[in-house]
Every structure is written in structure tokens, then in C-alpha cells.
N, C-alpha and C positions, 0 to 999 in steps of 0.2 A: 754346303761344305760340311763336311765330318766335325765333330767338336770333341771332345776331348775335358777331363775333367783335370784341372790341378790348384793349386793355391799357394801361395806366397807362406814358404817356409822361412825366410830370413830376408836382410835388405839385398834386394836384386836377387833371390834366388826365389824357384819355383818348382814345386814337386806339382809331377805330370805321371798322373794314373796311365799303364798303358794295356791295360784289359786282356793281359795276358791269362788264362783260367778263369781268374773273381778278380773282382775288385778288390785291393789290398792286398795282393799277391807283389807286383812288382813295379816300379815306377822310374822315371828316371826322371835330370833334372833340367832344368835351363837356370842360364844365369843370366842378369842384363848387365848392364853396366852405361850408361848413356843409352846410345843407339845401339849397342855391339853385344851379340849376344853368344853364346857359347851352350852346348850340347854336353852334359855328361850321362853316359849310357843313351841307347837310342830306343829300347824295346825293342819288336822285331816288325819286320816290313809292315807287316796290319798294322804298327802301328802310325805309321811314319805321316800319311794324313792329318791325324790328331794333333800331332804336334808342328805340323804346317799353322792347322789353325788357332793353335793359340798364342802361333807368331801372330797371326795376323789379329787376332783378341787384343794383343798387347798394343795394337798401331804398326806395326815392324813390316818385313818382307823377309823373303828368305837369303836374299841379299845383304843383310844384316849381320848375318850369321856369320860368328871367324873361326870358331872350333866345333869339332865333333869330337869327342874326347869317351871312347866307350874304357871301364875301367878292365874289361876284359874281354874278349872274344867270344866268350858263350852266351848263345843268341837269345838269351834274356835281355842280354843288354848291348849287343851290338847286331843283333839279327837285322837292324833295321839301319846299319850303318851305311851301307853303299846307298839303296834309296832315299837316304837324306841327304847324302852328299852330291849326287845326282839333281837335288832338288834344292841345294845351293851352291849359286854358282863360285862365290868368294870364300866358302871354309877350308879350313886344312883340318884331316884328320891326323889327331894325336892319338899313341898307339902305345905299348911297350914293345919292344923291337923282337921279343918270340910272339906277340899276337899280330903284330904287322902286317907280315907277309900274308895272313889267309883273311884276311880282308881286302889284300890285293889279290889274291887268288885264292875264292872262295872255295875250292873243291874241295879240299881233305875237309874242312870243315862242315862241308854239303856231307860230305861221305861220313865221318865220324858222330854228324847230330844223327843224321838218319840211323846209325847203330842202334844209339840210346835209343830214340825214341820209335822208331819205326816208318817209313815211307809217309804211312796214310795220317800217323800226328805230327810229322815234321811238316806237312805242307799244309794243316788245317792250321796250325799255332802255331808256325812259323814261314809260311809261304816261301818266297825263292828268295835266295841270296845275291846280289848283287854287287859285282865288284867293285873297286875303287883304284881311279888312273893311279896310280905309283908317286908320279909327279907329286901329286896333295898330299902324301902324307908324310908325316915324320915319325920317325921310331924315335918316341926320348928318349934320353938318356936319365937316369936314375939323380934325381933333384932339379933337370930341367924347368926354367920358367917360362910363362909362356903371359904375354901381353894381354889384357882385354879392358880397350880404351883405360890403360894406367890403374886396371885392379888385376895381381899379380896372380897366377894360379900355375901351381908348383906340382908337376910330378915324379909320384913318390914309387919306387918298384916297391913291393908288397907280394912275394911268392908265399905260398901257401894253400891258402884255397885254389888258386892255380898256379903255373909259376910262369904266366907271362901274366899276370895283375900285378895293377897300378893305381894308386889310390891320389886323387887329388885335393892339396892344400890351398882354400879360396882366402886370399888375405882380406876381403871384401867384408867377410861373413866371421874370419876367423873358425871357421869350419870345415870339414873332412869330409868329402865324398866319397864312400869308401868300398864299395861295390857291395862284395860279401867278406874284403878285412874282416869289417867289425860283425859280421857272422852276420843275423835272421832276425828280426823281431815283429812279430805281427801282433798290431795292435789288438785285434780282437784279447791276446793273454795279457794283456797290458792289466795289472792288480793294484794295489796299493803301497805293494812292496816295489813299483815301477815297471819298468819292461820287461818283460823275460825273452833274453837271448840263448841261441843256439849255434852251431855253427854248424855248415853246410859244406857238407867232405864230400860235394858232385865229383864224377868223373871228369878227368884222368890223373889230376896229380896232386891229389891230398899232400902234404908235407906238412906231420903236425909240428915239427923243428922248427923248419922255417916260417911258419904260422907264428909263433910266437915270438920270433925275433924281429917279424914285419909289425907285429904291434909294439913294440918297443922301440918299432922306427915312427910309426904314426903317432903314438902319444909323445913324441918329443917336442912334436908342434903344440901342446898345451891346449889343444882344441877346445871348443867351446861347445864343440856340438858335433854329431856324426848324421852323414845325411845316408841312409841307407837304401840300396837299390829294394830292398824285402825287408822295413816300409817304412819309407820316409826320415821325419826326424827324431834324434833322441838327442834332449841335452845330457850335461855333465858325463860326458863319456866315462871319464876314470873309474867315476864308481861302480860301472858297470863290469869294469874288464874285469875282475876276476873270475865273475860270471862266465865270460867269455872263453875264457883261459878254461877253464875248467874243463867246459863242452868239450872245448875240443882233446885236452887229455881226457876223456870218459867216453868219445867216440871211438879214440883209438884204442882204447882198451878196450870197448867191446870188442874190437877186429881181432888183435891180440889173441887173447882170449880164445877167441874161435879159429885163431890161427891153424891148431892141428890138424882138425877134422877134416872129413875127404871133400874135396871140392865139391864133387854132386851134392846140390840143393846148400851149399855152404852159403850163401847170397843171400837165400828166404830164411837161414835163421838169423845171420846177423841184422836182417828187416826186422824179425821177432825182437830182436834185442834193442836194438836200436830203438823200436816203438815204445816197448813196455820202460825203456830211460826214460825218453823224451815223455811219455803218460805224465811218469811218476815226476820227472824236475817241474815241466808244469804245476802240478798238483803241489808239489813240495814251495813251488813258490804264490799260491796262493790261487791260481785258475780255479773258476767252479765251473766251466760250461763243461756239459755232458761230454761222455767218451765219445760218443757218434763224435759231437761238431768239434773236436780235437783233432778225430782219425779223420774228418774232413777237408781240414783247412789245414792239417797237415801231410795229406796224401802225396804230393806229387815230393814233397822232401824226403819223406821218408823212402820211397823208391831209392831216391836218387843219390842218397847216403848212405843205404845200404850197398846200390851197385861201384860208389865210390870206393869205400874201403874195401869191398872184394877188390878192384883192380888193385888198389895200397897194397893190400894181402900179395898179390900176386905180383908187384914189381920186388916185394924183397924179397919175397921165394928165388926169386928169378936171380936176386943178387945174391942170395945165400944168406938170408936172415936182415 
């Protein structure tokens, strides 16, 4: 059987490496609670084996399982939603009701990854997407709770890095599953000044507005901790947000910024930009490892925050500023 690497980040919760690129790139979680267990983010179909088995690591079946709970629709963390639910019979998947629907009807989604990423990598790192009966799932609504064997788990809408994300509140853990809310943090930059976050303006709906009023809605919960899809956990959240806040106004303004210039090649320099920040806030909060293994373990974000803020760029063009 496939096995799968994860570890007990809190009582009843589990972070599950899902080998998406490297290791330390992206994870999702499981929670227990008794016998009743519960899915946040799924990784994508590769991965969905792995975390078969360390149901069954734990003692469990897939049977066990009551929720799939992806915090957002981008197949980092829900690529693997239909073949898990496929592969238990008793879950219901929780949704935000604009990511809903293309988890019941994968296609624009099949259609839209394939943009980004291209035919021949969508189906190496992401294989095929598979739907989910309609029936199973629920669109919450914005503060919905949701049962698991009598430990409460609340979802919270969170537009900004997308605007069908959803960040969920585990009264278990007294913790925040927060997808890419609380932005990026990979341990490798992890200093003595603590974690160094980013935040991840992926394609299609940057809103650095609404970004920051969804974290004004998730630290209302007092959290004690942020479990993060890109990587894992970080306590005392508070202190970190301004950090966070920050990124994300210093991304937009790099967009900004490059707003006027002609769209040809307008993309690769706000990647220039974008890099030579992200270099330097590392650097500025204390990273030593080489440029090389910076531009390495930061490769696939920097892409994909640059092609974010292009589209940014180009829905206010489109709305006139």
C-alpha cells in the first residue's frame, strides 16, 4: 500500500505531506476526534492513496471519514477531492458555494488548470479530476458549523487569495486551517526571527482589499495556531500578521507600479520584481541559504504570483482603473 508521510501537529489533528513538487511544498490535514475523521484540503489525486493509508496507519477505514473540507478549489488542495470521496462512502464534502459547483463539475476547472499550467504538467502533478455526486455536498454558508463526533469545526468565507476560499475554525485545537489566508511559509526560511511569510497572489482573483478584511475576520477567533496548506504549523499567529499584511500590500504594488507599461513581456518583469522583493524580505529577515536554493524552493510561487497580478492588472484595466 502507498504510505504517506505526516505527523500529529495538535490533539487530534495531522499534517499529511502530499509530495506535490518536494517535500515541504504543500500538505493538507486530517483531524480525528474518536473514531470520526475529517479531511481539510485533499492534495491532488496522486495523492489520494497516501492518505488512504494513514487512515488506515491510524486503525480507521475510509468509512470513518465525515468531511472533505478543501479550503479552496485550486488543485493543490482539492485536486484530489472527487477521488477521496469516491473512496469514502459516508463523507460529505464542504465547499464555499462559488468553489462548489466545479467540484461537481470539474471541467472549467480541468480547462482553467490546464491554462496555467499546460496539458503535459497538469496531468504529471495533477492527474485527472474527478467529480463529486451533487447530493454529498454542501455549499456553507459563511460561519456554518459543522459536527465531528461533538468537536465543532466552523466555516469561515475568506475571499482574497481566491474569492471562493474558506478557512476553517477546529474548536478541538483552538486552531485555523487556513489554506493560503494566512499566506506561505516554508520552513526551510524559518530564522530565529521565526517564520517568514508571504503571501500567494496565484491566479485568477487576487483581491488585496478583501484579503485583508478576511484576516480581520479569522483573527477574531483568537487562534492559537494557523495550520497552513504551504507548510504546516505556526503558532501565535498575531504576531506574525503584520508580516503578512504587509506582503500582500508590497505585492500589489509591485503590480501597480508596473501597471502602465505595455502588456508585452509585462508578466516577466513583474516576475523580476516580484523575485528580487521576495530575495531581499527573506534576506531582510534573517535567511542565509544561497540565492540558487531561494530561486529553488521558491520557483513554482514566483511563476505564479507573477501571472496572478498580471490577470489583477488586467481585471482593473478592464474595469477602468
Amino acid at each position: 500500500m502507498p504510505t504517506a508521510q505526516y505527523q500529529a501537529v495538535a490533539d487530534g489533528v495531522f499534517c499529511i505531506e502530499t509530495s506535490l513538487y518536494r517535500n515541504g511544498l504543500a500538505a493538507c490535514y486530517l483531524i480525528r476526534e474518536q473514531d470520526r475523521l475529517a479531511f481539510v484540503d485533499t492534495g491532488t489525486a496522486h495523492t489520494v492513496p497516501g492518505l488512504l493509508a494513514v487512515i488506515a496507519d491510524l486503525g480507521l477505514t475510509p468509512a470513518h471519514v465525515d468531511y472533505v473540507i478543501p479550503t479552496h478549489v485550486h488543485l493543490d488542495h482539492a485536486g484530489g477531492a472527487g477521488a477521496l470521496m469516491a473512496a469514502c462512502p459516508n463523507a460529505t464534502l464542504v465547499a464555499h458555494p462559488k468553489g462548489a459547483p466545479h467540484l461537481i463539475d470539474p471541467a472549467k476547472l480541468t480547462a482553467g488548470a490546464t491554462a496555467v499550467y499546460g496539458e503535459e504538467a497538469f496531468a504529471r502533478d495533477f492527474g485527472s479530476l474527478q467529480p463529486v455526486p451533487e447530493a454529498r455536498v454542501i455549499a456553507a454558508d459563511d460561519g456554518q458549523t459543522f459536527d465531528l463526533a461533538g468537536r465543532r469545526l466552523t466555516f469561515i468565507h475568506t475571499p482574497g487569495h481566491a474569492n471562493h476560499h474558506g478557512c476553517i475554525f477546529d474548536a478541538g485545537s483552538k486552531g485555523l486551517f487556513t489554506g493560503d489566508t494566512f499566506g506561505i511559509s516554508y520552513r526551510e526560511f524559518d530564522t530565529a526571527a521565526g517564520p517568514w511569510l508571504f503571501a500567494p497572489t496565484t491566479p485568477v482573483a487576487f483581491d488585496p482589499d478583501a484579503w485583508q478584511q478576511s484576516l480581520d475576520r479569522i483573527m477574531a477567533f483568537t487562534p492559537a495556531a494557523v495550520f497552513l496548506t504551504h507548510y504546516c504549523r505556526i503558532d501565535d499567529p498575531a504576531r506574525h500578521l503584520d508580516q503578512l499584511r504587509r506582503s500582500i500590500k508590497d505585492l500589489a504594488t509591485i503590480a501597480l507600479d508596473l501597471g502602465d507599461q505595455p502588456r508585452d513581456g509585462r508578466k516577466d518583469r513583474i516576475k523580476d520584481a516580484v523575485t528580487a522583493h521576495l530575495l531581499t524580505d527573506a534576506r531582510n529577515h534573517g535567511c542565509a541559504l544561497d540565492e540558487q536554493r531561494m530561486r529553488q524552493l521558491l520557483a513554482v510561487d514566483l511563476e505564479l504570483n507573477a501571472q496572478g497580478l498580471e490577470v489583477w492588472l488586467e481585471r482593473r484595466e478592464k474595469r477602468g482603473g
